[in-house]
mmCIF file as Biopython writes it, N, C-alpha, C and O atoms, coordinates in Angstrom:
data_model
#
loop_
_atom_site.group_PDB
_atom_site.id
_atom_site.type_symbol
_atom_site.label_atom_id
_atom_site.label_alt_id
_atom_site.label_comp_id
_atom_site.label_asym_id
_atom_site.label_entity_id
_atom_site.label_seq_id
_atom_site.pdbx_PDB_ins_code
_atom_site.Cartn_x
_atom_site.Cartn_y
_atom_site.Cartn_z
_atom_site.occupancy
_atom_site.B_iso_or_equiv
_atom_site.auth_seq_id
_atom_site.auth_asym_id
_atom_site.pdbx_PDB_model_num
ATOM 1   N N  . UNK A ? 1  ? 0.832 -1.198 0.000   1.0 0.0 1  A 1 
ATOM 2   C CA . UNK A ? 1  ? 0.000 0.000  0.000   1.0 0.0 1  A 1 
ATOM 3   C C  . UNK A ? 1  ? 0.875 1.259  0.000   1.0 0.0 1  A 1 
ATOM 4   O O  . UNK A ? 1  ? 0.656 2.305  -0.610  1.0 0.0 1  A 1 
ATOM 5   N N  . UNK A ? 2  ? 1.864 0.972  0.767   1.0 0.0 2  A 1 
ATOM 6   C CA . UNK A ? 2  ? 2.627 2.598  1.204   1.0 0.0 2  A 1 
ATOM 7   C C  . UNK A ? 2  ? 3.472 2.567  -0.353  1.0 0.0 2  A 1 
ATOM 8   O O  . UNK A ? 2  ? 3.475 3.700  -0.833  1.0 0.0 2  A 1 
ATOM 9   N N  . UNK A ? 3  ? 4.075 1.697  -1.109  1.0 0.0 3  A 1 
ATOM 10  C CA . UNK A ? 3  ? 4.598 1.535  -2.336  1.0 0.0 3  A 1 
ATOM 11  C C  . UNK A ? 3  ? 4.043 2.166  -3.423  1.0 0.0 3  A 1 
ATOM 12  O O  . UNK A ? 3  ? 4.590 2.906  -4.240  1.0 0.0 3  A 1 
ATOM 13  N N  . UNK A ? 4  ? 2.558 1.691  -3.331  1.0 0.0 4  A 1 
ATOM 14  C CA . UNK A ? 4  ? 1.690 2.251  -4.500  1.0 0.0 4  A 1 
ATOM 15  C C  . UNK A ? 4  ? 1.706 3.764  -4.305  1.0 0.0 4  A 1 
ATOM 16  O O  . UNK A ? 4  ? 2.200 4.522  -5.140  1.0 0.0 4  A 1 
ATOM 17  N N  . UNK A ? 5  ? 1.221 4.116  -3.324  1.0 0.0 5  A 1 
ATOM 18  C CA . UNK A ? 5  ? 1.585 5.725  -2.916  1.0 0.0 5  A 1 
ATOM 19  C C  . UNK A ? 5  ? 2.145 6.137  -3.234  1.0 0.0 5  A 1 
ATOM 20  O O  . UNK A ? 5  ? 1.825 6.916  -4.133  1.0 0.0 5  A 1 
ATOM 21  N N  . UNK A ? 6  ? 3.474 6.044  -2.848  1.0 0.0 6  A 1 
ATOM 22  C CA . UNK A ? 6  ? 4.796 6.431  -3.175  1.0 0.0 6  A 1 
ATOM 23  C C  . UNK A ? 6  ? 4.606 6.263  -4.842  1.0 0.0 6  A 1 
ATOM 24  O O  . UNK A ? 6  ? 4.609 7.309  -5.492  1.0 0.0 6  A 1 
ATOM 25  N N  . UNK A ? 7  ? 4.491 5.374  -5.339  1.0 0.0 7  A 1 
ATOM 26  C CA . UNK A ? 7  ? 4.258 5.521  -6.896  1.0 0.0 7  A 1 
ATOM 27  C C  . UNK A ? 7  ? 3.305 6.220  -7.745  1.0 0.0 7  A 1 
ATOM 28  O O  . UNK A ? 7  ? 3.407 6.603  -8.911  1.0 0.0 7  A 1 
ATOM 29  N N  . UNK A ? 8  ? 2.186 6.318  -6.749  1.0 0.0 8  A 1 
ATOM 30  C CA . UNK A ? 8  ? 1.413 7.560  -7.406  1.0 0.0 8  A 1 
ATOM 31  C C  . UNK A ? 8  ? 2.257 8.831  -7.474  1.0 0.0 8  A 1 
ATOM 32  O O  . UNK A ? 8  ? 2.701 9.272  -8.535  1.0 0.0 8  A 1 
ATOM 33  N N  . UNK A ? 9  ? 2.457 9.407  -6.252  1.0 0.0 9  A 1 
ATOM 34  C CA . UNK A ? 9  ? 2.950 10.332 -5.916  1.0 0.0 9  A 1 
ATOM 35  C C  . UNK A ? 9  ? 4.075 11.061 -6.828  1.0 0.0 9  A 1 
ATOM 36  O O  . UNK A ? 9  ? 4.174 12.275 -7.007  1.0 0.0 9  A 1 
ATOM 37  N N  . UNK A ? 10 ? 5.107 9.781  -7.498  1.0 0.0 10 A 1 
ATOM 38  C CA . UNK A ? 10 ? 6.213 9.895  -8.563  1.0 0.0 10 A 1 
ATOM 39  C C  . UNK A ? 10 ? 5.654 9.977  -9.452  1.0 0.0 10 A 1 
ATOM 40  O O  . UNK A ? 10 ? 6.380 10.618 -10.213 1.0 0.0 10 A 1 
ATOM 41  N N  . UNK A ? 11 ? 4.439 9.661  -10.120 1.0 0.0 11 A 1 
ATOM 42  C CA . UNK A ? 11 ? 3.689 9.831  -11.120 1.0 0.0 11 A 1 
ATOM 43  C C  . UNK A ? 11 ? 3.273 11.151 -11.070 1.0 0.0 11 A 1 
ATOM 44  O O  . UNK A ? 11 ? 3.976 11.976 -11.654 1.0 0.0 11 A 1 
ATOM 45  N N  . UNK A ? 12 ? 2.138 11.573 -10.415 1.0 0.0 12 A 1 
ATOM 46  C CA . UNK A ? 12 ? 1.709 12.880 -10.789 1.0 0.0 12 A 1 
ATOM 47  C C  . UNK A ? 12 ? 2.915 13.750 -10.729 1.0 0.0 12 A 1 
ATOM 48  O O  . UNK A ? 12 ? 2.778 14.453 -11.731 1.0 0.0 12 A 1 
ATOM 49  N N  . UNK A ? 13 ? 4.010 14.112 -10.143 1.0 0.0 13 A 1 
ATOM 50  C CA . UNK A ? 13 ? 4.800 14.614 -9.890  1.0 0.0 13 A 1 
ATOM 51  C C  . UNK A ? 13 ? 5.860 14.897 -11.482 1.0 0.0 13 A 1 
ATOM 52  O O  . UNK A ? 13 ? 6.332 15.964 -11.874 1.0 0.0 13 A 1 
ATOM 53  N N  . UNK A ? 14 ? 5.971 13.460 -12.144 1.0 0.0 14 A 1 
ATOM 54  C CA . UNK A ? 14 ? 6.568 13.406 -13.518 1.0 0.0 14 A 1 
ATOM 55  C C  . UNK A ? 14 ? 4.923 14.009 -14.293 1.0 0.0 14 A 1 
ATOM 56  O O  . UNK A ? 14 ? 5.301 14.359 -15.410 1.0 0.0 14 A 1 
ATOM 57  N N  . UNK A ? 15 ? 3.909 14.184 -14.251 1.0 0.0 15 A 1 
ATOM 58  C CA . UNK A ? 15 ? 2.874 14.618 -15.168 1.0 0.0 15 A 1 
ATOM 59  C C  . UNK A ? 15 ? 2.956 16.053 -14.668 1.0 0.0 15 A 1 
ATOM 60  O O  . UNK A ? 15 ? 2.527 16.826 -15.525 1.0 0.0 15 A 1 
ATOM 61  N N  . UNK A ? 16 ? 3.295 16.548 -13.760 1.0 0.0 16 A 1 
ATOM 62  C CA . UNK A ? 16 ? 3.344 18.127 -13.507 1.0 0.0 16 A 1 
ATOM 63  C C  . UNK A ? 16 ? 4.490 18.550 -14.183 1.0 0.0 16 A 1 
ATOM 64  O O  . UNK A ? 16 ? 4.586 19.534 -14.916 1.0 0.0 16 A 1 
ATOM 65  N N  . UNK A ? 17 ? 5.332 17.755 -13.894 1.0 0.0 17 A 1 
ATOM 66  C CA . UNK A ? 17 ? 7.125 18.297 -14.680 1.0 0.0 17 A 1 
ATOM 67  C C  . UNK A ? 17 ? 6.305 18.038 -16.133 1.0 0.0 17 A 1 
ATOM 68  O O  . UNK A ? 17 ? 5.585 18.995 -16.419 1.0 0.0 17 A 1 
ATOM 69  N N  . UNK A ? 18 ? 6.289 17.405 -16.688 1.0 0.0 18 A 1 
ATOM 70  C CA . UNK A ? 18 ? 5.678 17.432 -18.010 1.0 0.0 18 A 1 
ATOM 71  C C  . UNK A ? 18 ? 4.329 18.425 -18.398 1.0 0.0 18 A 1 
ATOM 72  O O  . UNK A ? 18 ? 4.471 19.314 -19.237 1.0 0.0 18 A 1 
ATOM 73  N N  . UNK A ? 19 ? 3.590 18.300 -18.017 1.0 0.0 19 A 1 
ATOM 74  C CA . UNK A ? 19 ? 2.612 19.827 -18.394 1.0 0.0 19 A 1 
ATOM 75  C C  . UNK A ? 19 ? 3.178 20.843 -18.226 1.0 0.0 19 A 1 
ATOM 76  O O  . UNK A ? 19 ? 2.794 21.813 -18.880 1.0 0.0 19 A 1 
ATOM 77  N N  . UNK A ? 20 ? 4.367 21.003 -17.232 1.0 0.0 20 A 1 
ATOM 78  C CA . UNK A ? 20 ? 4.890 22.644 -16.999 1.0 0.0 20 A 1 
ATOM 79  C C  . UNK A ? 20 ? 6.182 22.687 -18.128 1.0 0.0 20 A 1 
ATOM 80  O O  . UNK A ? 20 ? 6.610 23.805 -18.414 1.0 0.0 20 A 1 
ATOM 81  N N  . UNK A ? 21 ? 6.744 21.613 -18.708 1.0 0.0 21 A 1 
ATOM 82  C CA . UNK A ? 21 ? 7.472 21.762 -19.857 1.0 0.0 21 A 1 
ATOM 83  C C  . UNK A ? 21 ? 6.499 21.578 -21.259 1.0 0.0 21 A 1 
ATOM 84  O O  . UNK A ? 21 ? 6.765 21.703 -22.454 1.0 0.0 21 A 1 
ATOM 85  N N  . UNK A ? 22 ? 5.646 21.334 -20.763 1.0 0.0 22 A 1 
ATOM 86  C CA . UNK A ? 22 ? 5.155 21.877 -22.051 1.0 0.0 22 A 1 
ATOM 87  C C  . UNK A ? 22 ? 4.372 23.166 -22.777 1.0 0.0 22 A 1 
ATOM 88  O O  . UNK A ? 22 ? 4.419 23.543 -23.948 1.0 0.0 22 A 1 
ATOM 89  N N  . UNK A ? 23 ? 3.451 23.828 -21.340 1.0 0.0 23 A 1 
ATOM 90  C CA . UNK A ? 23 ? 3.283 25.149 -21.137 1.0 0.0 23 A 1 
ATOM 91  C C  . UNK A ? 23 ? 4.218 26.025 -21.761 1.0 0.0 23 A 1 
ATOM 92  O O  . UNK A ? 23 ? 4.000 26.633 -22.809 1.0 0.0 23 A 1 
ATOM 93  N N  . UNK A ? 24 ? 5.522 26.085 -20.928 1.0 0.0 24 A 1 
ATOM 94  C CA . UNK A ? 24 ? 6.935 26.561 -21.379 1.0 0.0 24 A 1 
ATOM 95  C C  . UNK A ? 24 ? 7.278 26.800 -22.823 1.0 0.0 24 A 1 
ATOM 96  O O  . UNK A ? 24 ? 7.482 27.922 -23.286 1.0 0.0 24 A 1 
ATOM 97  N N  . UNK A ? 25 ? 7.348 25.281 -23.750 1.0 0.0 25 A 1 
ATOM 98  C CA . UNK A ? 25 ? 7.623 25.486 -24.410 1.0 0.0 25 A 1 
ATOM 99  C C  . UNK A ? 25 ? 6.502 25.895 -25.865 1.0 0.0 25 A 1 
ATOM 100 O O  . UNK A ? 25 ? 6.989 26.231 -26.944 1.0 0.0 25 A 1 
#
């Protein structure tokens, strides 16, 4: 359970870095 979390968490986190590089560019 605490894994999956943690893997959500790296997920949305890489989809924010990615929408804000793409905004950007």
């Amino acid at each position: 359970m605490n894994l999956h979390h943690k893997a959500l968490r790296h997920f949305i986190s890489a989809s924010v870095i990615v929408l804000t590089s793409s905004f950007l560019i």
